[in-house]
C-alpha positions as CSV (number, residue, x, y, z in Angstrom):
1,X,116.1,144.1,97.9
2,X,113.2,145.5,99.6
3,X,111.7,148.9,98.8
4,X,110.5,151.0,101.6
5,X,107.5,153.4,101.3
6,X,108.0,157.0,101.5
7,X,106.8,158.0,104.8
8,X,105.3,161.1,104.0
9,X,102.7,160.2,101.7
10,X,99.1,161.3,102.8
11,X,97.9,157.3,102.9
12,X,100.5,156.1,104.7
13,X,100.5,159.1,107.3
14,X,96.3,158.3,107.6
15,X,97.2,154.6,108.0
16,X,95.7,154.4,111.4
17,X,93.6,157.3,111.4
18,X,90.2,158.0,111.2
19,X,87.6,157.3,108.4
20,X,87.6,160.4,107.3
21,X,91.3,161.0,107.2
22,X,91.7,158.2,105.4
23,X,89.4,158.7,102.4
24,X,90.4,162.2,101.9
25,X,94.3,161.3,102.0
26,X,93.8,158.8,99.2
27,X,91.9,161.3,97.4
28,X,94.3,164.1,97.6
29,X,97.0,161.5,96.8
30,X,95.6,160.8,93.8
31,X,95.0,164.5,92.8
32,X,98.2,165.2,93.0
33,X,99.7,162.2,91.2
34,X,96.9,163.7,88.3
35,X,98.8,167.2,88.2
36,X,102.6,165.0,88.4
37,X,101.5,164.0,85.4
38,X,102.1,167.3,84.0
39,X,105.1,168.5,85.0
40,X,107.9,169.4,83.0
41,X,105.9,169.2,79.8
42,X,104.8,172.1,77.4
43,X,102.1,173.4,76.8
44,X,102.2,171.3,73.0
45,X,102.5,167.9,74.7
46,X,100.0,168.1,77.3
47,X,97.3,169.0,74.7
48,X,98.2,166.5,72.8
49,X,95.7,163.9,71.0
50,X,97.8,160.0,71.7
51,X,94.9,158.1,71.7
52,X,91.2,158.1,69.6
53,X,89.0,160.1,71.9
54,X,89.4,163.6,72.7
55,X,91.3,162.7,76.0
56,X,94.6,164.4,77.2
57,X,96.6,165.1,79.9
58,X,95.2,168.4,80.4
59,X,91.8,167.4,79.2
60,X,91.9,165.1,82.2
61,X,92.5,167.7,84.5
62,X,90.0,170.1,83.0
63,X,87.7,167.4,83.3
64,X,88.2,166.3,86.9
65,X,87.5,170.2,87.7
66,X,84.2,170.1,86.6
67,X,83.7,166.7,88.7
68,X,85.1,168.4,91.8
69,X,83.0,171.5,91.2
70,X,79.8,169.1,90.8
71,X,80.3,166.7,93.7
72,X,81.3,168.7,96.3
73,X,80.2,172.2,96.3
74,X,77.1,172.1,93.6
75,X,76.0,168.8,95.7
76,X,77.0,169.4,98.8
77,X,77.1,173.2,99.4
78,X,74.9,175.0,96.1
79,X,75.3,178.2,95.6
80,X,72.4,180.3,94.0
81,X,72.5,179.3,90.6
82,X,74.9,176.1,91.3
83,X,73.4,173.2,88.7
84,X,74.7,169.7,88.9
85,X,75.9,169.2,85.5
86,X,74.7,165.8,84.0
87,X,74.4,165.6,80.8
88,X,76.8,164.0,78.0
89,X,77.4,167.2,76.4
90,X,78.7,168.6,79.6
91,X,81.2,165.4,79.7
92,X,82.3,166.1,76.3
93,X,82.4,169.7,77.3
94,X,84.2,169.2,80.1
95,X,87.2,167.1,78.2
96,X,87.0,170.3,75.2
97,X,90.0,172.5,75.4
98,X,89.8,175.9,74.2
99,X,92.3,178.1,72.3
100,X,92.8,180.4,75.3
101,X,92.9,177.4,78.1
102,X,96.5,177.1,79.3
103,X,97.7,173.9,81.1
104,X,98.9,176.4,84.0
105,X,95.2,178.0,84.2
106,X,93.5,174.5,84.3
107,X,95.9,173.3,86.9
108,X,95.1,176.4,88.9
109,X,91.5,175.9,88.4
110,X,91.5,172.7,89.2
111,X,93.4,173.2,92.5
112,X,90.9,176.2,93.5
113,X,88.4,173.3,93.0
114,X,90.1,170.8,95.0
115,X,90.6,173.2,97.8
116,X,87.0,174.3,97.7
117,X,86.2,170.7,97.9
118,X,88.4,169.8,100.8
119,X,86.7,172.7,102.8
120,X,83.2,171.5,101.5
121,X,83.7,168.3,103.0
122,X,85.3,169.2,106.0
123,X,81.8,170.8,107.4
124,X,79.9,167.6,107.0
125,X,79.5,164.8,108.6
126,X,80.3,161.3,106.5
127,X,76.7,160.2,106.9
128,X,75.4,163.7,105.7
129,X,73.1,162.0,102.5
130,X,72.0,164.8,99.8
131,X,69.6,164.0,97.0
132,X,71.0,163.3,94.1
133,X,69.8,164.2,90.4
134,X,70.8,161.0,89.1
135,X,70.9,158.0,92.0
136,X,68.4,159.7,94.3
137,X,70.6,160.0,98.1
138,X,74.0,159.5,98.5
139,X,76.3,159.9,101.8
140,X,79.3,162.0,101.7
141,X,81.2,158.9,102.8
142,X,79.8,157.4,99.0
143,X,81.3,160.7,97.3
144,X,84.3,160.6,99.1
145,X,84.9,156.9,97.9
146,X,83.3,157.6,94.3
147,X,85.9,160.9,93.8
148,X,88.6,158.2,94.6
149,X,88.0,156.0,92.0
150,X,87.0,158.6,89.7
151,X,90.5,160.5,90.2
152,X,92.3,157.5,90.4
153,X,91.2,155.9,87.1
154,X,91.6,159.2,85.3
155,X,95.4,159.7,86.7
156,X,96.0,155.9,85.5
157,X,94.4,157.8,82.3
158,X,97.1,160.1,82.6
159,X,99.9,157.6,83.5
160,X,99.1,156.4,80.3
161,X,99.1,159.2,78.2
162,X,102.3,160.6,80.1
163,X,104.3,157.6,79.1
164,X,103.0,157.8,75.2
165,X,104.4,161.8,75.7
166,X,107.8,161.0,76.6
167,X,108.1,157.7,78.1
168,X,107.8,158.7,82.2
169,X,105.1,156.7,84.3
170,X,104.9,155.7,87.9
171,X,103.2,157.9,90.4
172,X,106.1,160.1,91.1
């Protein structure tokens, strides 16, 4: 039997566009499969430890907001007092829930720092390089790509720890 794709997913709507409508399809497709992850589940099971490290689903998404805020804006676009966060206590830091985080404030956060990001990007060109703290330059087209990999690996992070929750995994 064969499966058909759904036709209104951001990748396949970009299939023949442009560079840049392309990259920034696949990354928003893979934000939101990040944030499907938690839906339907309390508060309880998305801070919940399944696995050895201090990763959860809401961890994740905590997580990937301080990687949006550091790639696009604080790289990109600084602000006065904007500082690319790079050490490995700020990783740990970033993963560290608090007592007063709730999953629906990190998800908010982290869309306010997706849609900062989207309009970050959308004033540069894709051959715009910035200095980097770490790797010296890098293009936007490289950060573009890089957030890809680094949202989709966590949201197969997620997948993961989704199915350990209650047993739902898949994309949708």
């Amino acid at each position: 039997m064969e499966q058909t794709i759904d036709p209104t997913l951001g990748p396949v709507l970009a299939r023949t566009g442009d560079e840049r409508a392309v990259l920034t399809s696949f990354l928003d497709f893979h934000r939101a499969v990040l944030l499907r992850k938690l839906r339907g589940l309390s508060d309880a099971d998305a801070r919940r430890r399944l696995v050895p490290s201090a990763t959860t689903l809401v961890g994740l998404v905590k997580h990937l907001t301080l990687v949006e805020r550091n790639w696009f804006p604080t790289l990109l676009a600084p602000e006065p007092g904007d500082v690319y966060l790079t050490s490995e206590e700020d990783a740990v830091a970033s993963f560290t829930l608090g007592d007063q985080e709730t999953v629906a404030g990190l998800i908010e956060a982290y869309e306010r720092a997706c849609a900062r990001s989207r309009a970050v990007v959308a004033t540069v060109d894709l051959d715009h390089v910035v200095p980097h703290p770490q790797l010296g330059e890098v293009s936007v087209r490289w950060v573009l790509v890089h957030m890809i990999e680094e949202t989709a690996r966590h949201a197969g992070h997620a997948d993961i720890l989704r199915e350990l929750t209650d047993g739902d995994s898949g994309a949708f």
